[in-house]
C-alpha positions as protocol buffer text, in pm:
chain_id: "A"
residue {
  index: 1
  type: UNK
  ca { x: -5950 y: -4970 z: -11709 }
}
residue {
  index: 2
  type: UNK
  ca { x: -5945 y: -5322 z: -11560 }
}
residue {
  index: 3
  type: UNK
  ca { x: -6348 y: -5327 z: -11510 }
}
residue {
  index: 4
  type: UNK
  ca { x: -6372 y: -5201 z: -11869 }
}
residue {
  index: 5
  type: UNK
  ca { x: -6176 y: -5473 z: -12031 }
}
residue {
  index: 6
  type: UNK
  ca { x: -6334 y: -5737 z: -11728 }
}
residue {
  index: 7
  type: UNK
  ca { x: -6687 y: -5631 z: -11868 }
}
residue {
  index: 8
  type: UNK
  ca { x: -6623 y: -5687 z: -12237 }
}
residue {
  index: 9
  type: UNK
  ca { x: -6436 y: -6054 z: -12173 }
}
residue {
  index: 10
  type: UNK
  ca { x: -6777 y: -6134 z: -11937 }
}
residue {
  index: 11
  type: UNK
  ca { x: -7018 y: -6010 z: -12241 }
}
residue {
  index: 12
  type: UNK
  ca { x: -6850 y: -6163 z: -12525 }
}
residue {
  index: 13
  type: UNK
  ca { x: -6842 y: -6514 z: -12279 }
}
residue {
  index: 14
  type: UNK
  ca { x: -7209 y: -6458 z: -12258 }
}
residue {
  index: 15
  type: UNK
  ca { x: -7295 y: -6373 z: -12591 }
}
residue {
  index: 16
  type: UNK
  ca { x: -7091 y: -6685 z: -12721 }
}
residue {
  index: 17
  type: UNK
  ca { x: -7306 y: -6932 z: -12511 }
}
residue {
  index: 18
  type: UNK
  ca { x: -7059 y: -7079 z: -12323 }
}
residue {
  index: 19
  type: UNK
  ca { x: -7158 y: -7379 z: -12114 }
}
residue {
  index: 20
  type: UNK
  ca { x: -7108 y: -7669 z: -11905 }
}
residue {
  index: 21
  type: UNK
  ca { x: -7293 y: -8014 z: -11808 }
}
residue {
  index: 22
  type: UNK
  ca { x: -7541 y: -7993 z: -11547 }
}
residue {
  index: 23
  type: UNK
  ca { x: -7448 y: -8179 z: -11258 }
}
residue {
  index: 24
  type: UNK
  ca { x: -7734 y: -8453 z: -11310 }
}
residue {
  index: 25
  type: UNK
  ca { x: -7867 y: -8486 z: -10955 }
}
residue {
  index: 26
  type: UNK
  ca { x: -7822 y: -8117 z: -10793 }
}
residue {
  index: 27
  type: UNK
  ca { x: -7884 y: -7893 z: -11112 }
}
residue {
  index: 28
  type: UNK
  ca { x: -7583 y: -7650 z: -11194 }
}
residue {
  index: 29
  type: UNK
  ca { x: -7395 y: -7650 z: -10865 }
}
residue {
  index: 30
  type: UNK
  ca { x: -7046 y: -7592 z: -10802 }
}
residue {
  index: 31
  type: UNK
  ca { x: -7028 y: -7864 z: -10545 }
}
residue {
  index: 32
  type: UNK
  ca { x: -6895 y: -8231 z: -10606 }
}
residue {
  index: 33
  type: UNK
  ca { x: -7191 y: -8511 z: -10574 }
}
residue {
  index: 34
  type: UNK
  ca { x: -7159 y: -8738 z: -10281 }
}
residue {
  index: 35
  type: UNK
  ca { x: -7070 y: -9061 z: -10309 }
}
residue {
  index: 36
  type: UNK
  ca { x: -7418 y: -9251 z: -10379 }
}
residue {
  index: 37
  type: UNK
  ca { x: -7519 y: -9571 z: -10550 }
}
residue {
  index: 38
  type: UNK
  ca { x: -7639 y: -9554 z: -10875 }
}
residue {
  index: 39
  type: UNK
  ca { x: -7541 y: -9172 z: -10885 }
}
residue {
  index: 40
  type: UNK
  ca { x: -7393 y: -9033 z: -11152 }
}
residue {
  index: 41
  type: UNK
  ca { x: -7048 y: -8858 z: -11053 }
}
residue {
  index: 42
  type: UNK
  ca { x: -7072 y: -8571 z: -11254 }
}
residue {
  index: 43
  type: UNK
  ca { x: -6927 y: -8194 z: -11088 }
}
residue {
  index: 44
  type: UNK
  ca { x: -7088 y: -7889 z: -11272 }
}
residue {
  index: 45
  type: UNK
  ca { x: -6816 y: -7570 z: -11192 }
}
residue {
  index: 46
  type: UNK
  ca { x: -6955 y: -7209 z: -11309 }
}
residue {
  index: 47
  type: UNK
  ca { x: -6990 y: -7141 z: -11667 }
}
residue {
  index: 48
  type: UNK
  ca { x: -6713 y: -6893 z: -11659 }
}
residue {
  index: 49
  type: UNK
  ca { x: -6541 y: -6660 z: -11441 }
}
residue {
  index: 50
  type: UNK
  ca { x: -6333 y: -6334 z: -11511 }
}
residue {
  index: 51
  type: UNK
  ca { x: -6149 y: -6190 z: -11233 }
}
residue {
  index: 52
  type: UNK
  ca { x: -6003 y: -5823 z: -11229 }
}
residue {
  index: 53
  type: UNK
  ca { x: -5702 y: -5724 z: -11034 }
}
residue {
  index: 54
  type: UNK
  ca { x: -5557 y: -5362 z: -10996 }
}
residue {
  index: 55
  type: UNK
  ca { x: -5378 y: -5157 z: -10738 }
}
residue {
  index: 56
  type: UNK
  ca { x: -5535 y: -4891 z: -10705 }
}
residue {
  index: 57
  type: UNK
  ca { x: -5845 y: -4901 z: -10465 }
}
residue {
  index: 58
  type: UNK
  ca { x: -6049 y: -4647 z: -10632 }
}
residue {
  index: 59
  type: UNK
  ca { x: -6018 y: -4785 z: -10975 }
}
residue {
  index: 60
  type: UNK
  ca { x: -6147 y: -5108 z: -10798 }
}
residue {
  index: 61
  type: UNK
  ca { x: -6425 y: -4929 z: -10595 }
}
residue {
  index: 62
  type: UNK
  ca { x: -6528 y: -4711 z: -10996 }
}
residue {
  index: 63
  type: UNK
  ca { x: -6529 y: -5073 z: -11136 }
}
residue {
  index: 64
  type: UNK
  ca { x: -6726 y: -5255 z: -10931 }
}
residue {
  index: 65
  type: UNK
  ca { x: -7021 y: -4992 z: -10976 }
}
residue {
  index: 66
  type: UNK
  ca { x: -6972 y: -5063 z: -11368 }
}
residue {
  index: 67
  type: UNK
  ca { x: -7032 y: -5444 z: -11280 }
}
residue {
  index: 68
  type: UNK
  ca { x: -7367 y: -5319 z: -11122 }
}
residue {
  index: 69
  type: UNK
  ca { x: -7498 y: -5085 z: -11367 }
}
residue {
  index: 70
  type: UNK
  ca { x: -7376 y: -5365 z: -11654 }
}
residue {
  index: 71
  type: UNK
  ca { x: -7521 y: -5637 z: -11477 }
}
residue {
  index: 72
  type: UNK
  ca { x: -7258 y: -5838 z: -11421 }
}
residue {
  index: 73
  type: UNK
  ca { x: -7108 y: -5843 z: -11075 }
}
residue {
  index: 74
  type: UNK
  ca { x: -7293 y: -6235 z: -11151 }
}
residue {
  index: 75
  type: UNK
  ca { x: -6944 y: -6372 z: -11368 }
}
residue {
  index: 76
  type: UNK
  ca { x: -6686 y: -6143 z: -11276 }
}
residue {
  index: 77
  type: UNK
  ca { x: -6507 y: -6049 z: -10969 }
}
residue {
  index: 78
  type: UNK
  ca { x: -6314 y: -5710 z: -10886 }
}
residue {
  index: 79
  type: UNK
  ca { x: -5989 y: -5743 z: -10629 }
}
residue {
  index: 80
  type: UNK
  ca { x: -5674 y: -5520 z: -10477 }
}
residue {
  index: 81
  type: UNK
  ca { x: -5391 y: -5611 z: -10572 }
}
residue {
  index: 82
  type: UNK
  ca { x: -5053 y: -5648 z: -10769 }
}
residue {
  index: 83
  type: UNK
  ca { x: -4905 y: -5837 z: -11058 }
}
residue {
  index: 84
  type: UNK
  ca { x: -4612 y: -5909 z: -10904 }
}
residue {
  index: 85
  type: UNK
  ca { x: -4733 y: -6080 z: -10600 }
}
residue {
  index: 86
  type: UNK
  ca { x: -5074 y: -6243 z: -10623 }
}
residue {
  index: 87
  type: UNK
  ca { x: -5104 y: -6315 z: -10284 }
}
residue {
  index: 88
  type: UNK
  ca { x: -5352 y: -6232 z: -10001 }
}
residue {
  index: 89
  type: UNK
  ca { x: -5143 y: -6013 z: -9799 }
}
residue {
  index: 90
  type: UNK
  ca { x: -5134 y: -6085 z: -9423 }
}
residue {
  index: 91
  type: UNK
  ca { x: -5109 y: -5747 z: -9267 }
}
residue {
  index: 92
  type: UNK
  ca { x: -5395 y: -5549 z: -9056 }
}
residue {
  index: 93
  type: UNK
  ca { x: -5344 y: -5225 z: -9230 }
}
residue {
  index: 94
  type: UNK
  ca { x: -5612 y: -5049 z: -9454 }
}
residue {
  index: 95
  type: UNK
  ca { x: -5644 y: -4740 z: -9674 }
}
residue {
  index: 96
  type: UNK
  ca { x: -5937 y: -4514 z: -9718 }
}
residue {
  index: 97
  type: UNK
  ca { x: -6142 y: -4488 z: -10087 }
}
residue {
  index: 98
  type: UNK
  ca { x: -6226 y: -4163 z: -10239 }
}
residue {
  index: 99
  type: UNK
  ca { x: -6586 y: -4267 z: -10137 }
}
residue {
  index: 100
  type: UNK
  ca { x: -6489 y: -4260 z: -9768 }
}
residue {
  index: 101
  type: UNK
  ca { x: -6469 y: -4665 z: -9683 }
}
residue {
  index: 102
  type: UNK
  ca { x: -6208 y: -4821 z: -9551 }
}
residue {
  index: 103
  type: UNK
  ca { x: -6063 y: -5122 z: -9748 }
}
residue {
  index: 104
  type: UNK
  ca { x: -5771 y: -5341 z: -9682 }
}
residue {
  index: 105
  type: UNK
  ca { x: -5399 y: -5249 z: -9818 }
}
residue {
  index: 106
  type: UNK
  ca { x: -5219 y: -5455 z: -10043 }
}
residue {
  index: 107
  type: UNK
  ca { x: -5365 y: -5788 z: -10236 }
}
residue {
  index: 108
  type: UNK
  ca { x: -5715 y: -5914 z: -10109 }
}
residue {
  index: 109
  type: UNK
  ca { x: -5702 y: -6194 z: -10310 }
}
residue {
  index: 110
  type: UNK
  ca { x: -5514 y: -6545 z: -10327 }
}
residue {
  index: 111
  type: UNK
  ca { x: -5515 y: -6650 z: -10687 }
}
residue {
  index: 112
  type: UNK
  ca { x: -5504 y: -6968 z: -10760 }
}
residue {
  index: 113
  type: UNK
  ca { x: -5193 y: -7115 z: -10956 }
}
residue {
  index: 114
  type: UNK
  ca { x: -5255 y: -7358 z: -11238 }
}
residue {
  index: 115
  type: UNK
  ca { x: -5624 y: -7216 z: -11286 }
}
residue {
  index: 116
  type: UNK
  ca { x: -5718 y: -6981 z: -11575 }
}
residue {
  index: 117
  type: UNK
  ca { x: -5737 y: -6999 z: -11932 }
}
residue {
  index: 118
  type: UNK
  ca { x: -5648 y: -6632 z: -12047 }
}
residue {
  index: 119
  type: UNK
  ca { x: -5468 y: -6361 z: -11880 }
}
residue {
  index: 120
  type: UNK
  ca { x: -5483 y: -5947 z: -12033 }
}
residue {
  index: 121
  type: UNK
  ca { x: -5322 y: -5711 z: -11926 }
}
residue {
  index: 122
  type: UNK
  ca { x: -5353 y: -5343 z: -12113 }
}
residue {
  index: 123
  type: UNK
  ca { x: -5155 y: -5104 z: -12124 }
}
residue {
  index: 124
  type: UNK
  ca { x: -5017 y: -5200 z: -11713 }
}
residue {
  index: 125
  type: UNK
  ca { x: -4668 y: -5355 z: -11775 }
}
residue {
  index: 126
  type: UNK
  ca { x: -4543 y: -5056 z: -11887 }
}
residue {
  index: 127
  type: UNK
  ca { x: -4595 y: -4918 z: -11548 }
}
residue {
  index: 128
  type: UNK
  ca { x: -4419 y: -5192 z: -11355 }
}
residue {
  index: 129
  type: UNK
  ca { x: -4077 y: -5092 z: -11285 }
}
residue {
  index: 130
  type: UNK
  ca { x: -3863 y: -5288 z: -11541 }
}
residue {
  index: 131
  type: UNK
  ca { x: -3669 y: -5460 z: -11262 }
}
residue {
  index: 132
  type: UNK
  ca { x: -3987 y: -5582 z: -11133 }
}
residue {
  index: 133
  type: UNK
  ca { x: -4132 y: -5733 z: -11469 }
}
residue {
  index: 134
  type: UNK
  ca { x: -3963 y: -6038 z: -11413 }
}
residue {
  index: 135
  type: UNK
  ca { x: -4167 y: -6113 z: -11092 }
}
residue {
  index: 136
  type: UNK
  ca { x: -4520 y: -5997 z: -11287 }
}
residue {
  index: 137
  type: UNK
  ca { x: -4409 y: -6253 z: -11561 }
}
residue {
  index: 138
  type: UNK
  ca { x: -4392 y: -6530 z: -11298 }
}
residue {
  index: 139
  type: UNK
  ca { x: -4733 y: -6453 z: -11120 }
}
residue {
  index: 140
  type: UNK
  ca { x: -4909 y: -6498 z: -11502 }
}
residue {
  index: 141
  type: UNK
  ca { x: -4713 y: -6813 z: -11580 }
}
residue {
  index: 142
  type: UNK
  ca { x: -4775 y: -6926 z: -11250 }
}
residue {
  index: 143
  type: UNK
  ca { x: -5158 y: -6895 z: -11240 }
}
residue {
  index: 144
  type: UNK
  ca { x: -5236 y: -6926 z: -11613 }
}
residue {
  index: 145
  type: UNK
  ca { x: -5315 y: -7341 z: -11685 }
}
residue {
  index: 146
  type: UNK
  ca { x: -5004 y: -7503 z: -11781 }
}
residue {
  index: 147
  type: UNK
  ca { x: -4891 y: -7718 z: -12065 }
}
residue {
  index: 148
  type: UNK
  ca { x: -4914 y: -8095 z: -12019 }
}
residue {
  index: 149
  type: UNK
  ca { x: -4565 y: -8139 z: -12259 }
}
residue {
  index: 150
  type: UNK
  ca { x: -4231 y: -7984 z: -12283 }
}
residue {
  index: 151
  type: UNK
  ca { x: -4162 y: -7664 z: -12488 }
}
residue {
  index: 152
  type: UNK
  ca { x: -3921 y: -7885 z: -12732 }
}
residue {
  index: 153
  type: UNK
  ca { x: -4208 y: -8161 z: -12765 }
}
residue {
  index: 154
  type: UNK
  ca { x: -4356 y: -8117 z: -13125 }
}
residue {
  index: 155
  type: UNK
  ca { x: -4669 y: -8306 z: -13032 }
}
residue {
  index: 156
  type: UNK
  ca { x: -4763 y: -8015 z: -12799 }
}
residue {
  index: 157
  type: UNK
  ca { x: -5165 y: -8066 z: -12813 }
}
residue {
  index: 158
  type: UNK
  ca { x: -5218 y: -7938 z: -12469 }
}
residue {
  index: 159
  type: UNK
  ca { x: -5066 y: -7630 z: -12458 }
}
residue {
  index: 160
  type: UNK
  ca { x: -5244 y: -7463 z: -12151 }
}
residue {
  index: 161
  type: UNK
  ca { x: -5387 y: -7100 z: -12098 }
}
residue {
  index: 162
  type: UNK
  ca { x: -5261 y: -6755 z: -12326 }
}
residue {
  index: 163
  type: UNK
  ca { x: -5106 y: -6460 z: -12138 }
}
residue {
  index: 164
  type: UNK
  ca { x: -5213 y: -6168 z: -12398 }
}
residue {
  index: 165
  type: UNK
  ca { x: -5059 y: -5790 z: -12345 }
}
residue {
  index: 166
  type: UNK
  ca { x: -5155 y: -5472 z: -12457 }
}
residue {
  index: 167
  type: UNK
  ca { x: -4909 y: -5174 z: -12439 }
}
residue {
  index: 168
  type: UNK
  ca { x: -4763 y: -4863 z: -12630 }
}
residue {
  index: 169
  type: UNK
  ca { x: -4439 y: -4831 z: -12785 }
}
residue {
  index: 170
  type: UNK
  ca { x: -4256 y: -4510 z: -12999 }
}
residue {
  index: 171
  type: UNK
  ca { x: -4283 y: -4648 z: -13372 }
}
residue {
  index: 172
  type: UNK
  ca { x: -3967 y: -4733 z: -13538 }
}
residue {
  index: 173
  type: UNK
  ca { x: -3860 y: -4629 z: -13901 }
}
residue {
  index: 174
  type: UNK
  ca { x: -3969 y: -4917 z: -14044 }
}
residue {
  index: 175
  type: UNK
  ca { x: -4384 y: -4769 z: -13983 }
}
residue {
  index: 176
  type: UNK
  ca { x: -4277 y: -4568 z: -14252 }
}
residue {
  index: 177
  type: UNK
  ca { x: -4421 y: -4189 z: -14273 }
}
residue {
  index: 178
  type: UNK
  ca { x: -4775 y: -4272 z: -14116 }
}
residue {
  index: 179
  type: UNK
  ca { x: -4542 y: -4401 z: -13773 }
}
residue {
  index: 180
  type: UNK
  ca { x: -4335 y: -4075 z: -13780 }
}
residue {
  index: 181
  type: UNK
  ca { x: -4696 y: -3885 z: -13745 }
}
residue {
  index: 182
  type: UNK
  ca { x: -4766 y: -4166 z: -13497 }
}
residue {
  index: 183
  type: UNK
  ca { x: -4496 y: -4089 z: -13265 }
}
residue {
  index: 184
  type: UNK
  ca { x: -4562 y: -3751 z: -13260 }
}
residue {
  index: 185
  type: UNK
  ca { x: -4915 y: -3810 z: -13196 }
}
residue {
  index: 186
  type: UNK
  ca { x: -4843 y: -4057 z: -12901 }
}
residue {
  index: 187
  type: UNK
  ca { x: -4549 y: -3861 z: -12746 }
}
residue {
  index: 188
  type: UNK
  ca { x: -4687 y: -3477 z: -12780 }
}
residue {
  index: 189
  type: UNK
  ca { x: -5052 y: -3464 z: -12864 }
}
residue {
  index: 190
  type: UNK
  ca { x: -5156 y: -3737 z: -12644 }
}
residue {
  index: 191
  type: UNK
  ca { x: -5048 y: -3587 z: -12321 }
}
residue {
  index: 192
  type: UNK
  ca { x: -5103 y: -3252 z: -12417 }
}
residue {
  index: 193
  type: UNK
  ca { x: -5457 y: -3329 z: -12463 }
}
residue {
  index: 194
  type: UNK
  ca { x: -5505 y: -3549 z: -12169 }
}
residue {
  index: 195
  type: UNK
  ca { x: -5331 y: -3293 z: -11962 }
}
residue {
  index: 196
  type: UNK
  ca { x: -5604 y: -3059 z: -12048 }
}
residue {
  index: 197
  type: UNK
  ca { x: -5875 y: -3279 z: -12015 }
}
residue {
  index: 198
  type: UNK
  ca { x: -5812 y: -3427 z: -11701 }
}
residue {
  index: 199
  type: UNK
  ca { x: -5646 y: -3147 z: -11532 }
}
residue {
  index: 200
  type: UNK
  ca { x: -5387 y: -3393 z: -11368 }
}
residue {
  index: 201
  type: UNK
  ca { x: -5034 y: -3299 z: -11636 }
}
residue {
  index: 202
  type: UNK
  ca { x: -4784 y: -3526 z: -11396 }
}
residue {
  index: 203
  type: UNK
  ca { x: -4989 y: -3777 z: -11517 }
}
residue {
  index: 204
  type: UNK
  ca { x: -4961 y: -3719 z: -11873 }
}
residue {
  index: 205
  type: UNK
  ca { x: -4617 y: -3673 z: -11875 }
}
residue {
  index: 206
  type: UNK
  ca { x: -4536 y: -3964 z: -11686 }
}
residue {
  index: 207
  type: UNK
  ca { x: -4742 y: -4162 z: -11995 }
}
residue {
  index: 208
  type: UNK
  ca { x: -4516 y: -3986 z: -12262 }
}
residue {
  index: 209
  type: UNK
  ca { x: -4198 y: -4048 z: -12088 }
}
residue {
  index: 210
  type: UNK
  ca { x: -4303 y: -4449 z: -11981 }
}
residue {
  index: 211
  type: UNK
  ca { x: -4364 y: -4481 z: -12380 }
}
residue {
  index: 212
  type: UNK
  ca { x: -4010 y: -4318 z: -12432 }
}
residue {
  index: 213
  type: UNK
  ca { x: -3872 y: -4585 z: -12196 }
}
residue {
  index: 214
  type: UNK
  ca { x: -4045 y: -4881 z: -12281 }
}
residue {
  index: 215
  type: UNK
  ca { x: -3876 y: -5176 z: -12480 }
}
residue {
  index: 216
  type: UNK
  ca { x: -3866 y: -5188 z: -12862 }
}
residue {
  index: 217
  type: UNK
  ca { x: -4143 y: -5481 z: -12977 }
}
residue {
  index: 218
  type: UNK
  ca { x: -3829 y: -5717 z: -13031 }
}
residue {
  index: 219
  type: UNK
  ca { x: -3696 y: -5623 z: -12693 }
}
residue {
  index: 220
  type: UNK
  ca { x: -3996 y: -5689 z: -12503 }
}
residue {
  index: 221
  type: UNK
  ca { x: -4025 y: -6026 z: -12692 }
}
residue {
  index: 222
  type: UNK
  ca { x: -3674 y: -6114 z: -12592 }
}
residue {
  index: 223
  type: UNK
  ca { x: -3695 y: -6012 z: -12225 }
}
residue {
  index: 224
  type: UNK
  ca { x: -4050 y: -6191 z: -12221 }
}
residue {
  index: 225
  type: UNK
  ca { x: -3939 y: -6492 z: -12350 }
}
residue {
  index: 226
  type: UNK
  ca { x: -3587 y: -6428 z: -12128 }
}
residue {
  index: 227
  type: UNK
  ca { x: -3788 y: -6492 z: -11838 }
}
residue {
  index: 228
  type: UNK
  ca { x: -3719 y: -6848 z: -11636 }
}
residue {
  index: 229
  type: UNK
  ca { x: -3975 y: -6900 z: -11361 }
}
residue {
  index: 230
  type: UNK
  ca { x: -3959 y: -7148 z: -11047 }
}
residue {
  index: 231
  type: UNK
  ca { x: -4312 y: -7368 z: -11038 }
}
residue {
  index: 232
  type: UNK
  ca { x: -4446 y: -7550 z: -10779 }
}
residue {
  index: 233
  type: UNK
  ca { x: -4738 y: -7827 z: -10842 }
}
residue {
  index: 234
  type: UNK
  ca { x: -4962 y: -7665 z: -10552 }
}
residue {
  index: 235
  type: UNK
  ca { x: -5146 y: -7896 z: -10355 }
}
residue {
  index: 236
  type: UNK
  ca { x: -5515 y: -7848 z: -10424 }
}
residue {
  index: 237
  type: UNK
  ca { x: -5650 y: -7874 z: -10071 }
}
residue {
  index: 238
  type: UNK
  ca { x: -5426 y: -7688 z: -9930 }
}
residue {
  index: 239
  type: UNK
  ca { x: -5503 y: -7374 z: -10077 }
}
residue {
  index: 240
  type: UNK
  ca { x: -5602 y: -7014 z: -9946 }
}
residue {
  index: 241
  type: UNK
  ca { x: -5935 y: -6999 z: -10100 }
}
residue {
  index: 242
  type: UNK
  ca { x: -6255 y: -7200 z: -10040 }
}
residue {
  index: 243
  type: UNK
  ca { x: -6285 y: -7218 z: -10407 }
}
residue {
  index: 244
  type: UNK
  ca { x: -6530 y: -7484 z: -10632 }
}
residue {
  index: 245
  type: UNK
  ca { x: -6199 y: -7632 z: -10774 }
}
residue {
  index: 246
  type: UNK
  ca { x: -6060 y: -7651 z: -10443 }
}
residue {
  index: 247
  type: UNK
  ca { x: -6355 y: -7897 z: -10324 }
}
residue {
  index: 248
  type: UNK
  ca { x: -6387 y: -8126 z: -10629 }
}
residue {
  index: 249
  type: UNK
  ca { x: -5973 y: -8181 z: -10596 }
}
residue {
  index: 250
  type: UNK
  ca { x: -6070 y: -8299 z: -10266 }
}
residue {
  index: 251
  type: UNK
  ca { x: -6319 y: -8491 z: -10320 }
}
residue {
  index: 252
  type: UNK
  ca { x: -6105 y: -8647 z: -10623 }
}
residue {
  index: 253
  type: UNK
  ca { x: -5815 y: -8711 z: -10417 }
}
residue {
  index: 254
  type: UNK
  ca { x: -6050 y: -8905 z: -10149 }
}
residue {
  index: 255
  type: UNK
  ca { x: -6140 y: -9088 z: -10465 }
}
residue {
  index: 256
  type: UNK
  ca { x: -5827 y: -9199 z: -10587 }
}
residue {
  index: 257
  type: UNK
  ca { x: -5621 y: -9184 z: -10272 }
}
residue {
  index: 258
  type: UNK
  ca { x: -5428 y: -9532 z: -10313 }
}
residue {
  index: 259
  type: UNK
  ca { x: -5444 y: -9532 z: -10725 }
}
residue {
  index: 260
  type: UNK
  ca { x: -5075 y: -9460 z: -10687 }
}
residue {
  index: 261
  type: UNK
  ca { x: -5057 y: -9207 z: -10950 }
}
residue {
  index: 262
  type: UNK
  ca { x: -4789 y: -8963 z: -10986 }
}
residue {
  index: 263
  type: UNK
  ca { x: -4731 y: -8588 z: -10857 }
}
residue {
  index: 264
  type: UNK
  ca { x: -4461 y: -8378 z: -10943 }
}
residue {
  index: 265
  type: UNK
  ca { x: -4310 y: -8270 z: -10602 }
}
residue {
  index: 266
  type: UNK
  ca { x: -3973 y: -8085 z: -10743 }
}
residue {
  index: 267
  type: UNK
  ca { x: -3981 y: -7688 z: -10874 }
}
residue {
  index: 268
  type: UNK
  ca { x: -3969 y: -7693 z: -11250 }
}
residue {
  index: 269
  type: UNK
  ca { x: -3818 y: -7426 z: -11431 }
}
residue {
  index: 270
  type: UNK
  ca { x: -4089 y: -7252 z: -11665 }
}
residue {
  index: 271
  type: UNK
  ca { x: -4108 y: -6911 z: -11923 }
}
residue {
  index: 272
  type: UNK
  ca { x: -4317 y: -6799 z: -12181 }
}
residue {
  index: 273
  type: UNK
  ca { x: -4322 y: -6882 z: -12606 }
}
residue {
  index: 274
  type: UNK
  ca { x: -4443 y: -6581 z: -12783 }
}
residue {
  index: 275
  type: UNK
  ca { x: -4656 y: -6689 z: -13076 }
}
residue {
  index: 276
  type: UNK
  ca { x: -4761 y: -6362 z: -13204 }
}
residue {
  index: 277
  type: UNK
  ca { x: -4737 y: -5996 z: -13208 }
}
residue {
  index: 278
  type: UNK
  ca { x: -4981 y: -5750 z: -13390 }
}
residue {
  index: 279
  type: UNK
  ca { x: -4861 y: -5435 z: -13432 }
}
residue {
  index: 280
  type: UNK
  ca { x: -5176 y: -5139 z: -13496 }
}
residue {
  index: 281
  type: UNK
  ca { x: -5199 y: -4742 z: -13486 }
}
residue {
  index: 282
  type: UNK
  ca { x: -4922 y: -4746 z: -13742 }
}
residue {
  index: 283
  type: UNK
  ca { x: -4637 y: -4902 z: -13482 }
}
residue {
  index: 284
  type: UNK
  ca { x: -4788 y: -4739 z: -13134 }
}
residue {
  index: 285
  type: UNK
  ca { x: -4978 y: -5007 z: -13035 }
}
residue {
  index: 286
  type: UNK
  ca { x: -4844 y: -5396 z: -13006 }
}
residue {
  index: 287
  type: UNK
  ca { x: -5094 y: -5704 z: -12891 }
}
residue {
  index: 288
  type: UNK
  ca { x: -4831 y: -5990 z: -12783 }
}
residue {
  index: 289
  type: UNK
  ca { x: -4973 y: -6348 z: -12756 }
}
residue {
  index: 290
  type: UNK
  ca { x: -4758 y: -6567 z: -12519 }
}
residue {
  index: 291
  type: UNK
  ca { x: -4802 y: -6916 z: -12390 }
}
residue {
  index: 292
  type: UNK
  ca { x: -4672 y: -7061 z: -12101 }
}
residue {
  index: 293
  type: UNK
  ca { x: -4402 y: -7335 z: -12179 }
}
residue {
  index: 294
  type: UNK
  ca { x: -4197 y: -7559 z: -11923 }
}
residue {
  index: 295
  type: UNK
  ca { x: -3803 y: -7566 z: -12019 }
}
residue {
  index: 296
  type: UNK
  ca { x: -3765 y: -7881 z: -11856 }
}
residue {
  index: 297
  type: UNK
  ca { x: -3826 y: -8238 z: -11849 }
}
residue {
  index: 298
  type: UNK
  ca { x: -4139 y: -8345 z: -11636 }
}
residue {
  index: 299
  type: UNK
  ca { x: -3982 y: -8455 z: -11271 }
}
residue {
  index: 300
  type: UNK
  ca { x: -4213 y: -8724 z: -11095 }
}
residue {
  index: 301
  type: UNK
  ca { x: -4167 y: -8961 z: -10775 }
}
């Protein structure tokens, strides 16, 4: 699930060492240094962060007891909410958990746009209504870190964050005989067996016949890379969450208020480049590697 796959990204960021300068006069805090003499100006954010999003509340409430018992509730964060709208929602109503508390309904989180490195998502798009998709699309290119050139610039050195999906599909003919035994695995023995298991066979059958419905691997390139996406520049300060990024923008901006640079202040139309696509379990299984692109010239004032 999304705690699962939020674990493993935290571990493997841990067990790869990954650090940041120290701010020099505070020690490693996420808040920007005041203006001093003599001080050096140096801003320390945390080493890394992985947040989790899902919409289902108890999936949420199992994951955040994983974070516990793996010891890292520290680095990653577990919120409602829904690919297609990453928005804190504004209304009063709440749900209640399998556990008996009482949470909030809908998204709980703002996330920011312009602000992560890497999205996943595993084996969840299939189960976003294909007229939806669209609007999930926008959400990832929307938060993932964007490009600083064009999508038709060849010296594209700064090519922003990755958007990397997991998901299912029925193996063509071109898997050969090991993909015919595949696709009978995937679209018989699968939810036969998980029917069983679980004790929940709606469930299982609604897996088999989302596979059966799902795009082709072309198909799903196409529609992915189909996808044109209306992008803001969002206004640091100005947004929902009290986050360390937030604060250093603003103390930046106080900074450089009359340096006249340059902010883009019209929407910019923006999609996703696939750049790979593995294909594993014989054709059943596809890992897609976008990133995001901008399909228009940079606008400035």
């Amino acid at each position: 699930g999304t705690a699962d796959v939020a674990i493993l990204l935290g571990k493997e960021l841990r067990a790869r060492g990954i650090r940041v300068p120290t701010n020099t006069e505070s020690g490693n805090s996420t808040e920007p240094m005041e203006e001093k003499e003599g001080a050096i100006e140096v801003w320390s954010p945390p080493p890394f962060y992985v947040l989790g999003v899902d919409p289902s509340h108890n999936m949420i409430e199992i994951g955040r007891q994983k974070l516990v018992r793996e010891s890292v509730q520290d680095v990653i964060s577990l919120h409602l909410g829904d690919s297609r709208n990453l928005h804190r929602e504004d209304k009063e109503t709440n749900v209640e958990t399998a556990s008996g508390t009482v949470e909030p309904r809908g998204s709980t989180i703002t996330v920011e746009s312009n602000a992560y490195d890497a999205i996943t998502m595993s084996f969840g798009i299939r189960n976003v209504p294909q007229t939806d998709r669209s609007m999930a699309f926008c959400e990832m290119f929307r938060v993932l870190k964007k490009p600083q050139t064009d999508a038709t610039d060849d010296n594209d050195t700064q090519t922003g964050g990755r958007l990397a999906i997991l998901e299912f599909s029925e193996p063509g003919e071109e898997a050969g005989i090991m993909g015919y035994f595949a696709k009978l695995f995937i679209r018989y023995i699968v939810p036969t067996l998980g029917a069983v298991l679980s004790g929940a066979p709606s469930e299982y059958l609604h897996l088999q016949n989302s596979i059966d419905l799902f795009p082709s691997p072309t198909e799903f390139v196409q529609a992915l890379e189909g996808v044109e996406c209306d992008y803001v520049e969002p206004q640091p300060e100005e947004s929902a969450v009290d986050t360390p990024k937030k604060k250093w923008f603003q103390f930046f901006r106080k900074k450089h208020a009359n340096s006249g640079s340059k902010t883009i202040t019209a929407p910019r139309k923006g999609g996703f480049r696939v750049e790979s696509v593995q294909h594993m379990n014989f054709g059943s299984v596809q890992l897609y590697i976008a990133k995001p692109v901008f399909l228009e010239p940079i606008l400035t004032n």
